[in-house]
N, C-alpha and C positions, 0 to 999 in steps of 0.2 A: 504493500500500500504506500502511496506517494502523491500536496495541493493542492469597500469593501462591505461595506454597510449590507448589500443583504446576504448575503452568504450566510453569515454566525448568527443575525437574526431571525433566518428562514430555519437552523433548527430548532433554536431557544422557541420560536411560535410551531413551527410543525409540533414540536415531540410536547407543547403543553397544550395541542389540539386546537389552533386554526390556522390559516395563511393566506398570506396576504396578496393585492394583486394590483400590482403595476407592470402591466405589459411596458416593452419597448417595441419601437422597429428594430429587425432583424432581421439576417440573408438568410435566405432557400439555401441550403447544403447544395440540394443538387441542382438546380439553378448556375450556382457556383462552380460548379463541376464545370459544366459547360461550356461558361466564357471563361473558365482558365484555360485552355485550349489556346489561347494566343501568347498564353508566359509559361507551355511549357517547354520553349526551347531554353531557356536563363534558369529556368525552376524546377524543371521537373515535373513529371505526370502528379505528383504527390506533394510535389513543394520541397523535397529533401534535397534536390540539386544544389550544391552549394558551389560552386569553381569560379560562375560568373558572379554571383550576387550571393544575401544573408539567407539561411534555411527558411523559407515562410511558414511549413507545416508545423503546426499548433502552436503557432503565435497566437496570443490572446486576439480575438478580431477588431477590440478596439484601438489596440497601437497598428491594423494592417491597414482598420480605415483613417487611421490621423497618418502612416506612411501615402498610401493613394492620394488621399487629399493635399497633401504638400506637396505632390506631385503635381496633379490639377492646378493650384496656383501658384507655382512658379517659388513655392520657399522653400524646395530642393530639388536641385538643379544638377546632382550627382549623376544621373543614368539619363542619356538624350531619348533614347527610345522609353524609356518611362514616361517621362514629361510628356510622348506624342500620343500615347496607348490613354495614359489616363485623361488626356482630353475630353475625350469620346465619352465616359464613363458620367452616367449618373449617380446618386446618392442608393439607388437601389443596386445597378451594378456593384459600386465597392461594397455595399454589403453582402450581397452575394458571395461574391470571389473570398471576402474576409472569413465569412463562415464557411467554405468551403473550404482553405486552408487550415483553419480554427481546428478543423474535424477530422486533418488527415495525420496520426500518429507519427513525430518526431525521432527522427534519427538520431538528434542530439537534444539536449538540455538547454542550452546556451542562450536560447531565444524562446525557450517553450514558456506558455502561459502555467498558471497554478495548476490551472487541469492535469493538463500531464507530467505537471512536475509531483503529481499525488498521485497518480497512475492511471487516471483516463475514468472513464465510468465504472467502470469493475470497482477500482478503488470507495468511491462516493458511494458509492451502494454499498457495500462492504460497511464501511463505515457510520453511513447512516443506520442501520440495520443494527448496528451494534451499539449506536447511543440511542436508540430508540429503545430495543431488549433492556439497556441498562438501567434508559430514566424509568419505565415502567415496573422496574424491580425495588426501584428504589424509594422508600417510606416518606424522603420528603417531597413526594412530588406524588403522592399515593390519590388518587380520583381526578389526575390533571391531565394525566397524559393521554394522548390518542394516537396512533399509528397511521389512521386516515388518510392525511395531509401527503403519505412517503411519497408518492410518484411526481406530486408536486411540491415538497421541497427537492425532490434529486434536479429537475429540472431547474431548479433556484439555483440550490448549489453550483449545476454545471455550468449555466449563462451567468454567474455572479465571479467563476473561476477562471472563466474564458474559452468553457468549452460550445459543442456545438448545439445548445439548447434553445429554447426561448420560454421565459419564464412569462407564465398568465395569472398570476394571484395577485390578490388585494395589495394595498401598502398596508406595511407595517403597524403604523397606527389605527386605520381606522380597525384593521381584523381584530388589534387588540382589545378593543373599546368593549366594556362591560366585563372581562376577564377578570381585572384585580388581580394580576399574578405578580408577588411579591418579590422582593429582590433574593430572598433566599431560595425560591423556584427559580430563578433568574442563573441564580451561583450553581444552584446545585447541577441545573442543565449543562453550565459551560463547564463546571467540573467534570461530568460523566465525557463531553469533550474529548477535555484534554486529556484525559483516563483512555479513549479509544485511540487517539492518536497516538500516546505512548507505545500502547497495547500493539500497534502496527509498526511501530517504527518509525514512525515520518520525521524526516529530519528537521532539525530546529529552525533553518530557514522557513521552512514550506511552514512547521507548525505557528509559527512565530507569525506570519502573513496571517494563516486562518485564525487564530485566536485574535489577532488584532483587529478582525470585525468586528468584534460584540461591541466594544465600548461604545463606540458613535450611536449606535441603537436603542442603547440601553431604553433611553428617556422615551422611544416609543411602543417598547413593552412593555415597561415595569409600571404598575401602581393606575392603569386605565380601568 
């Protein structure tokens, strides 16, 4: 097993039983598929080509669409045939192409988003599954918890990681609203956490990113 705001709060609210929902725009994987078909002489069918340019394959898609965009307007000017391809491209294009990248497993590290730096979905699921059995075992959180939400928090986690997902749940707040779930349901979830993460191994970088989501959230969990 191996990798902010929603992420750490999509399990603190799944595993205490609701979730929230702020869609965003996001690219068609296979869409993506498609118009890569013009970058895979520089990139590779898969993105892993690296000899002319950087690995694109599971780059988080929000740094492939702020690279494309800086392409488009001329405030990187490193690759002339970049500069002429992203012309062409609309706001749907680059997302497209971004999550079609997002989704194709890296060769290396180097450039991978948290997704795959925590091992892709297998990982997330893995993991969720195992703080969810935990919180549910566990006394201070005894008539809170619910499992319901799992298929949409994994989708949180994986579009909040930078994988190839799209999350469709509430925000934070208002799903919380009427719950009253206290700061010590609050702890004890991020505790079972970082209990699962130990449990797996995940190195202290990758843990260090994921736990550093809760804090920013806190204020729209706790005490609604």
């Amino acid at each position: 097993m191996r990798k902010h705001k929603i992420l750490f709060s999509a399990l603190a609210l799944a595993l205490l039983a609701a979730l929230p929902n702020a869609a965003s725009a996001a690219g068609i994987v296979a869409n993506g598929a498609v118009k890569s078909f013009f970058c895979t002489t520089c990139h590779g069918a898969d993105g892993n080509l690296t000899h002319l340019s950087v690995r694109l394959a599971g780059q988080h898609p929000a740094s492939l669409m702020q690279t494309l965009n800086a392409f488009k307007t001329g405030q990187r000017q490193t690759h002339p045939m970049m500069s002429i391809i992203s012309l062409g491209m609309n706001d749907q294009d680059r997302a497209d192409l971004a999550a079609f990248y997002a989704s194709q497993r890296p060769l290396g590290m180097e450039k991978a988003s948290l997704f795959w730096r925590l091992g892709g979905m297998s990982a997330l699921t893995a993991a969720v599954d195992d703080v969810i059995a935990t919180s549910r075992a566990d006394p201070r959180l005894a008539g809170r918890l619910s499992g319901a939400c799992r298929d949409k928090l994994l989708d949180q986690l994986c579009q909040a990681t930078g994988g190839p997902c799209t999350y469709t749940g509430r925000d934070m707040k208002s799903a919380h609203s009427g719950m009253n779930i206290t700061e010590a349901e609050f702890g004890a979830v991020a505790e079972n956490l970082i209990r699962t993460l130990d449990k797996f191994g995940v190195p202290a970088r990758e843990k260090n990113e994921l736990v550093g989501l809760v804090a920013p959230m806190k204020g729209d969990i706790v005490g609604h």
